[in-house]
Each structure stands twice: as structure tokens, then as C-alpha cells.
N, CA, C and O atoms as a Maestro MAE file, in Angstrom:
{
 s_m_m2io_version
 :::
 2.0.0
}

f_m_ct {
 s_m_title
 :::
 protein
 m_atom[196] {
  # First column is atom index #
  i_m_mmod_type
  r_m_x_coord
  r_m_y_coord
  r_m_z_coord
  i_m_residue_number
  s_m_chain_name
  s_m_pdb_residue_name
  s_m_pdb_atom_name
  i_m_atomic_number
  :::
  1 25 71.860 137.918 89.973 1 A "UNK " " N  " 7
  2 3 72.277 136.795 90.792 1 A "UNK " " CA " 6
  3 2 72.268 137.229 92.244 1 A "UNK " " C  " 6
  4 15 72.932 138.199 92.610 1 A "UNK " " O  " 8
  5 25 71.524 136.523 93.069 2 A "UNK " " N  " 7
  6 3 71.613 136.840 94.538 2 A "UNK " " CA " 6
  7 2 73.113 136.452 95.414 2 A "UNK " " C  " 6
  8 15 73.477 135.276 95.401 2 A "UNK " " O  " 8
  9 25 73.950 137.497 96.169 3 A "UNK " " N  " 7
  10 3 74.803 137.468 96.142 3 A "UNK " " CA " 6
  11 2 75.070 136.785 97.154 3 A "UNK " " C  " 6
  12 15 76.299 136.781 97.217 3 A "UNK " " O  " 8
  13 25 74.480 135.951 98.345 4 A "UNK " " N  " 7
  14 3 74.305 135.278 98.837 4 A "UNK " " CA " 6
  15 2 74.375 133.615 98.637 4 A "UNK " " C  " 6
  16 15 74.583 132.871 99.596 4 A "UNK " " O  " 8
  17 25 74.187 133.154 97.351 5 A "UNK " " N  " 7
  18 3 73.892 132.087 96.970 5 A "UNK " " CA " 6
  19 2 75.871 132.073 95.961 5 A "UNK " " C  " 6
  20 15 76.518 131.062 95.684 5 A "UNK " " O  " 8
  21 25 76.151 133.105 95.764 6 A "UNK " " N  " 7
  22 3 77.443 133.097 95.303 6 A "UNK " " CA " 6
  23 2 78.769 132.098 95.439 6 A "UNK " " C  " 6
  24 15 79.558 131.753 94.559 6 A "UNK " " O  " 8
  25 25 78.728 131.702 97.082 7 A "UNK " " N  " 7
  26 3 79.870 130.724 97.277 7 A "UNK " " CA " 6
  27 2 79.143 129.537 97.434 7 A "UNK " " C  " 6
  28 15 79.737 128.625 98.009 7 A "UNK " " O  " 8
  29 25 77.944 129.325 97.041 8 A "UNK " " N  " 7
  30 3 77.334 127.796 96.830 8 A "UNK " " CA " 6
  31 2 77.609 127.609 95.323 8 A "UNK " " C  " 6
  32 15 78.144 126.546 95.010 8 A "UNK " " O  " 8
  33 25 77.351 128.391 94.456 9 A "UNK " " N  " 7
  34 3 77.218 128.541 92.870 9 A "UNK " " CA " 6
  35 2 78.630 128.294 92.481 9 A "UNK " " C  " 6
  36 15 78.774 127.652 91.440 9 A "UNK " " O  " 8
  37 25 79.756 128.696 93.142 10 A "UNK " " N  " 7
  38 3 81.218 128.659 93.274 10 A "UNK " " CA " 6
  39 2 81.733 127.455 93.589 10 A "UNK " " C  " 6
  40 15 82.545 126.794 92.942 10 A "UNK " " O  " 8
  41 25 81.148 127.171 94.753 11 A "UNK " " N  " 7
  42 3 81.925 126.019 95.031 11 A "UNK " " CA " 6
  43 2 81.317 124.482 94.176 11 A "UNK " " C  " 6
  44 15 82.089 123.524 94.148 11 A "UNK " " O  " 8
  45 25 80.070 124.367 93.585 12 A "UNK " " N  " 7
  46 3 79.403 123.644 92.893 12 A "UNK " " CA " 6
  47 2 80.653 123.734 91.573 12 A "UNK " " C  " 6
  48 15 81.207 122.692 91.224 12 A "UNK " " O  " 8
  49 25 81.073 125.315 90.791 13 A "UNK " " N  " 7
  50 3 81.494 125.064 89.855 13 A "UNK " " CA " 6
  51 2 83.100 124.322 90.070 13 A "UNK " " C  " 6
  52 15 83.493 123.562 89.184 13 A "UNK " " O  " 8
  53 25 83.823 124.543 91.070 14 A "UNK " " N  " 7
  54 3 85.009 123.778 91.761 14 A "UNK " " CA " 6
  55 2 85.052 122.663 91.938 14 A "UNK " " C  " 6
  56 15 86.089 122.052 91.677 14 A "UNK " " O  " 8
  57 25 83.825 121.955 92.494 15 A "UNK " " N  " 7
  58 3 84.546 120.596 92.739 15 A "UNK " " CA " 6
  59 2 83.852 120.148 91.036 15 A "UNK " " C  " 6
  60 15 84.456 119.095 90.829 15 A "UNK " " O  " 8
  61 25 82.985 120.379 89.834 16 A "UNK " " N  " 7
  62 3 82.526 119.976 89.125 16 A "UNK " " CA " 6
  63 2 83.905 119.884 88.382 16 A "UNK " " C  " 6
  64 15 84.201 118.751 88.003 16 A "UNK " " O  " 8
  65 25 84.860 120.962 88.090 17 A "UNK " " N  " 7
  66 3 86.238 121.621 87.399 17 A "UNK " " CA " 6
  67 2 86.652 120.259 88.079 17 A "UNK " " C  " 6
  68 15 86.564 119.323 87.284 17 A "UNK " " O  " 8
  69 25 87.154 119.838 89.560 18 A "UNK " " N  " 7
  70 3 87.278 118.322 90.028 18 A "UNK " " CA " 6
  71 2 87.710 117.664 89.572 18 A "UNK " " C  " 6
  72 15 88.842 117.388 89.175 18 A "UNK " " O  " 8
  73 25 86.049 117.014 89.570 19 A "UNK " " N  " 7
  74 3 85.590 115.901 89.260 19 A "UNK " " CA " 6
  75 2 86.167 115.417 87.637 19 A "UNK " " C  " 6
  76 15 86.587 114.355 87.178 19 A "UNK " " O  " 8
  77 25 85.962 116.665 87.123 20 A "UNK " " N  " 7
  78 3 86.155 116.454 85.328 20 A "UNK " " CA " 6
  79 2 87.658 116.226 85.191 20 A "UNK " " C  " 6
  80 15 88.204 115.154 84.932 20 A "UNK " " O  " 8
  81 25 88.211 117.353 85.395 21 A "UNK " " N  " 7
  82 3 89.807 117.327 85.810 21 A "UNK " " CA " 6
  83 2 90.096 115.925 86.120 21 A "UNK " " C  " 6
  84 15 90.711 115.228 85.312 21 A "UNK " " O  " 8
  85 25 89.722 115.513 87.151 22 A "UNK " " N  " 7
  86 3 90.381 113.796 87.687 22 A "UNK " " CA " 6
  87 2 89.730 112.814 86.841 22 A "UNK " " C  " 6
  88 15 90.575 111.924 86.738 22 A "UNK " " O  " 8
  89 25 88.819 112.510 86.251 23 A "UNK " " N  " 7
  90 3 88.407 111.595 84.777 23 A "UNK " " CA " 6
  91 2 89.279 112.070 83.889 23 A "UNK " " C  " 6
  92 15 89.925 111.110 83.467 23 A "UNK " " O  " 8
  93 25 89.697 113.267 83.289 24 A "UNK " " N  " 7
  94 3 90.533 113.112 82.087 24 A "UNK " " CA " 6
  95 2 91.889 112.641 82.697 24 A "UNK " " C  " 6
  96 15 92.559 111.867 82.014 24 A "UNK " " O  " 8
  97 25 92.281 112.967 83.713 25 A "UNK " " N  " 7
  98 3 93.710 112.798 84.417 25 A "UNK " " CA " 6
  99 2 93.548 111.085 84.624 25 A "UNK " " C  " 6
  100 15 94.481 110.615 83.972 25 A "UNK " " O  " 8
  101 25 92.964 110.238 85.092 26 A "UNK " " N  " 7
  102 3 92.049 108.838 85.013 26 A "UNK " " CA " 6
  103 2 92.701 108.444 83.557 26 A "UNK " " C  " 6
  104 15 93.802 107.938 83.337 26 A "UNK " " O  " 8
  105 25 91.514 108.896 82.488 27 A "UNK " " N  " 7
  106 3 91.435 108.005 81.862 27 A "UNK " " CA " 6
  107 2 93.182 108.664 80.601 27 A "UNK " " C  " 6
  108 15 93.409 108.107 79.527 27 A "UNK " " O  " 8
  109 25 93.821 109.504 80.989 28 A "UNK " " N  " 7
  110 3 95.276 109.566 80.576 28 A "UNK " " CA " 6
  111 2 96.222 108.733 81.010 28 A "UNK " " C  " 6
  112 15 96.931 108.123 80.210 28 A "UNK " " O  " 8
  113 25 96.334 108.618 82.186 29 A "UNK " " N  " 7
  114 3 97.305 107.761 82.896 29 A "UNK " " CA " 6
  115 2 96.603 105.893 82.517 29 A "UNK " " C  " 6
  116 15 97.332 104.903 82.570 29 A "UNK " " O  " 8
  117 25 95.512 105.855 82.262 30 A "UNK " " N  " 7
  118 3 94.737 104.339 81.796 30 A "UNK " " CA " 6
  119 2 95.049 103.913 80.389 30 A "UNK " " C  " 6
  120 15 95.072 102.761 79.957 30 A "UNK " " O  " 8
  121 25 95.412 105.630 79.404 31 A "UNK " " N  " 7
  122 3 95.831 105.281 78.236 31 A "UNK " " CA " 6
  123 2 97.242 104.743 77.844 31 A "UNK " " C  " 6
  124 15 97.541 104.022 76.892 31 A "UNK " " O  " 8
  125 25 98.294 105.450 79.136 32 A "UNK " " N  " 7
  126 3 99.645 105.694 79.013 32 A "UNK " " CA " 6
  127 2 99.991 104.389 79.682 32 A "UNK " " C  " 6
  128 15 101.198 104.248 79.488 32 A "UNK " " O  " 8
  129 25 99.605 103.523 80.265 33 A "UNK " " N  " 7
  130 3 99.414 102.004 80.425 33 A "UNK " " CA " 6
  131 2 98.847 101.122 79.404 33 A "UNK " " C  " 6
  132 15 99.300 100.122 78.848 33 A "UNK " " O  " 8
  133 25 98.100 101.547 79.334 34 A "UNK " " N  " 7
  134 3 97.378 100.308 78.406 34 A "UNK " " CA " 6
  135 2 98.153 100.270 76.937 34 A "UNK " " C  " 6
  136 15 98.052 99.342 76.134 34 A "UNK " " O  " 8
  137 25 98.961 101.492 76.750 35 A "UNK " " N  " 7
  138 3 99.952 101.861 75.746 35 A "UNK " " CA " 6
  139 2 101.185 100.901 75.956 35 A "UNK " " C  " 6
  140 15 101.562 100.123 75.080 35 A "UNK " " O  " 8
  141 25 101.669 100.999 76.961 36 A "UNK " " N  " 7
  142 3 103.131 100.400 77.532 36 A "UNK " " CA " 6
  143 2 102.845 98.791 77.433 36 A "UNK " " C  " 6
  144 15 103.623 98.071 76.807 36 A "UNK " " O  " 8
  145 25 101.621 98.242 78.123 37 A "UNK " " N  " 7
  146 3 101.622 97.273 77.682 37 A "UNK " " CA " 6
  147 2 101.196 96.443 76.430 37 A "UNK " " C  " 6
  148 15 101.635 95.303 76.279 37 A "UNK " " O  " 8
  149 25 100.193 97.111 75.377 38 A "UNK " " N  " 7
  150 3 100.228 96.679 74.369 38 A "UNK " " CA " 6
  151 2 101.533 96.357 73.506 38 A "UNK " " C  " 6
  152 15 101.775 95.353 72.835 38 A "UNK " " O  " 8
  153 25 102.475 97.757 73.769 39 A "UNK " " N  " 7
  154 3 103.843 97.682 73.307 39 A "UNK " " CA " 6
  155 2 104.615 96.567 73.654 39 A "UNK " " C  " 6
  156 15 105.223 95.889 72.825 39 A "UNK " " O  " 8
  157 25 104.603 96.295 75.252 40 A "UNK " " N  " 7
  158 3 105.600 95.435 75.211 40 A "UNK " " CA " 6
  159 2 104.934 93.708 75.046 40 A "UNK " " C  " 6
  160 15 105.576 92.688 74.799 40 A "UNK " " O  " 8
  161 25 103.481 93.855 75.279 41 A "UNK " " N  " 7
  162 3 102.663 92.126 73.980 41 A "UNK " " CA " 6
  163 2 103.270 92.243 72.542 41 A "UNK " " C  " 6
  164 15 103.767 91.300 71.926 41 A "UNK " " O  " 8
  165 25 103.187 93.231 72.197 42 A "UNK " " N  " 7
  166 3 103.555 93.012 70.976 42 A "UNK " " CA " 6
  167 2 105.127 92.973 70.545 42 A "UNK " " C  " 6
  168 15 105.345 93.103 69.340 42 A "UNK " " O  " 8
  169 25 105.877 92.860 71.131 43 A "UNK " " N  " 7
  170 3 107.443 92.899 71.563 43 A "UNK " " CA " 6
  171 2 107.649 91.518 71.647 43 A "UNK " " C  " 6
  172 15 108.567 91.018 70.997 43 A "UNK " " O  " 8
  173 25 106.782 90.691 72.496 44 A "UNK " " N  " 7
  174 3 106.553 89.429 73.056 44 A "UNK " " CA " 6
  175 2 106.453 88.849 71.983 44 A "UNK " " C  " 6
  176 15 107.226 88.020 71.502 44 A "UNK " " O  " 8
  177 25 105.457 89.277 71.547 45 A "UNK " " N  " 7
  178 3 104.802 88.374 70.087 45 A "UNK " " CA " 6
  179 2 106.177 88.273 69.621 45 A "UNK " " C  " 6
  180 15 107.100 87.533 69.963 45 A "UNK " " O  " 8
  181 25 106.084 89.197 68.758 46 A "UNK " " N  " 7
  182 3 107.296 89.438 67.852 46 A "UNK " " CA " 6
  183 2 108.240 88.528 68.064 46 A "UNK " " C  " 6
  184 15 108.548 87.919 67.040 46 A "UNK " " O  " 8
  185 25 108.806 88.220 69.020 47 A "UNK " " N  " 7
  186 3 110.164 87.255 69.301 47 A "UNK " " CA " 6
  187 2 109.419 85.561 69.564 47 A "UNK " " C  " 6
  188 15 110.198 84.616 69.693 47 A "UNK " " O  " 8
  189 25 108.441 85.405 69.601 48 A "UNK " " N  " 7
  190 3 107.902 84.129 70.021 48 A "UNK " " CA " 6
  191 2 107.981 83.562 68.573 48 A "UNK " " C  " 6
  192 15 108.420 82.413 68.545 48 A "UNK " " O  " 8
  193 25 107.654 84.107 67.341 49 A "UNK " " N  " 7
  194 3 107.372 83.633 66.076 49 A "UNK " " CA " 6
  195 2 108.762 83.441 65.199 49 A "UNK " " C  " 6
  196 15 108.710 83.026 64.041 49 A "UNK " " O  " 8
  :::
 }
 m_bond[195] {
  # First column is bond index #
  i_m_from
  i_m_to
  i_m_order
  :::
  1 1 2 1
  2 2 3 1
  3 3 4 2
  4 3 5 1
  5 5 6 1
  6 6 7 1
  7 7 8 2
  8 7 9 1
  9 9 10 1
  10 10 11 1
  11 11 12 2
  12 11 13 1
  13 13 14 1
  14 14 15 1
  15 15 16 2
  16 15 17 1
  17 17 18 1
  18 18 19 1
  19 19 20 2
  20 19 21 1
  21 21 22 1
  22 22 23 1
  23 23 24 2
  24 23 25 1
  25 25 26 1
  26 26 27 1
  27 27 28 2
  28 27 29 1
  29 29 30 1
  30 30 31 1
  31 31 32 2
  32 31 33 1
  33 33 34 1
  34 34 35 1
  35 35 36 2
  36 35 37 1
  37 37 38 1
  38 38 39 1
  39 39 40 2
  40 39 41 1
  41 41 42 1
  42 42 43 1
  43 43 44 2
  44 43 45 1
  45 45 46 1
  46 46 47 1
  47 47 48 2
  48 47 49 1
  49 49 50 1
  50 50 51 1
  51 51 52 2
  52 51 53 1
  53 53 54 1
  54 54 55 1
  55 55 56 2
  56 55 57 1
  57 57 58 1
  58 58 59 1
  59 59 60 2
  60 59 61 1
  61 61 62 1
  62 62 63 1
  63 63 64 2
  64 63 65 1
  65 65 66 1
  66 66 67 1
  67 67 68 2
  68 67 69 1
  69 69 70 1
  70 70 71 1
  71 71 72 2
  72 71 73 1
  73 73 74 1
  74 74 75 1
  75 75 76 2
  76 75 77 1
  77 77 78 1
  78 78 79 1
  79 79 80 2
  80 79 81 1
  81 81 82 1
  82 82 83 1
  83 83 84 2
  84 83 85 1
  85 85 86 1
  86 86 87 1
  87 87 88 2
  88 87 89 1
  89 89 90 1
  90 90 91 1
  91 91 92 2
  92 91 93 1
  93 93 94 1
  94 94 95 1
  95 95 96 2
  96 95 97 1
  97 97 98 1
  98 98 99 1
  99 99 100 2
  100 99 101 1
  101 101 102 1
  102 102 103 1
  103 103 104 2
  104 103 105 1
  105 105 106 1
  106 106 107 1
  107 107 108 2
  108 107 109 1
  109 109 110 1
  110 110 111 1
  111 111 112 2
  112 111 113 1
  113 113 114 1
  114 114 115 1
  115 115 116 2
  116 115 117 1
  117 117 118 1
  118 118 119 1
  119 119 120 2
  120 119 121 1
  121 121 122 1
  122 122 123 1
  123 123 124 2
  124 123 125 1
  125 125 126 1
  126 126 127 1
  127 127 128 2
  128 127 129 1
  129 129 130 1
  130 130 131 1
  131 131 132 2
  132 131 133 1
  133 133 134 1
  134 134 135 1
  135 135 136 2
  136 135 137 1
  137 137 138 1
  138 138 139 1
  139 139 140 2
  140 139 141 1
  141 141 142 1
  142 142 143 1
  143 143 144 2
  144 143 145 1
  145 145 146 1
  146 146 147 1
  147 147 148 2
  148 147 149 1
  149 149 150 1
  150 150 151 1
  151 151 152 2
  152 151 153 1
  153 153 154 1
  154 154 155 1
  155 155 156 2
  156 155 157 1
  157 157 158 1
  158 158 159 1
  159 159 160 2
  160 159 161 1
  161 161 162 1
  162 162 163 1
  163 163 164 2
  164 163 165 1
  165 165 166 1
  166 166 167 1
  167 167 168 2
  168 167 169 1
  169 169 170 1
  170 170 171 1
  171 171 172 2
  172 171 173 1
  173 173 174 1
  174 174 175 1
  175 175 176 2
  176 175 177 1
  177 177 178 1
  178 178 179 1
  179 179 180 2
  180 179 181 1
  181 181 182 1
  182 182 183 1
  183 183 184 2
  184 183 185 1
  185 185 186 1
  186 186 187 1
  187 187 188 2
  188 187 189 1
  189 189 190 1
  190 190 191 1
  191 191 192 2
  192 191 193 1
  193 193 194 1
  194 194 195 1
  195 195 196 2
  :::
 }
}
């Protein structure tokens, strides 16, 4: 590996670690909502019937 090209190869693998990092962090916090509110539709339901 040319040791020169090292903190390009580095910093490519950093923001990629990122990018990925903030989609799973995304689509966790999208689950932990979409959780809360299914729960409380179906809470809704429940007492409407």
C-alpha cells in the first residue's frame, strides 16, 4: 500500500463507518416510532369497539 494514499483510504473508510452508522441509527429511531404509534392505534381501536 502506498503510504501516501493512506489518509485518503482512511478517511473514505470514516465517513463510509458514517454514513452506515447514521442509516441504522435512522432507521432505529423510525422503528421506535412507528412502534409507539402502532401501539397507541391499537389502544384507540380497542376502546372504540
Amino acid at each position: 500500500m502506498n503510504v501516501a494514499h493512506a489518509g485518503f483510504i482512511i478517511a473514505a473508510y470514516a465517513i463510509c463507518i458514517g454514513v452506515v452508522g447514521g442509516l441504522v441509527l435512522a432507521i432505529y429511531l423510525d422503528h421506535r416510532r412507528l412502534k409507539r404509534e402502532l401501539a397507541r392505534l391499537g389502544d384507540r381501536r380497542g376502546s372504540d369497539a
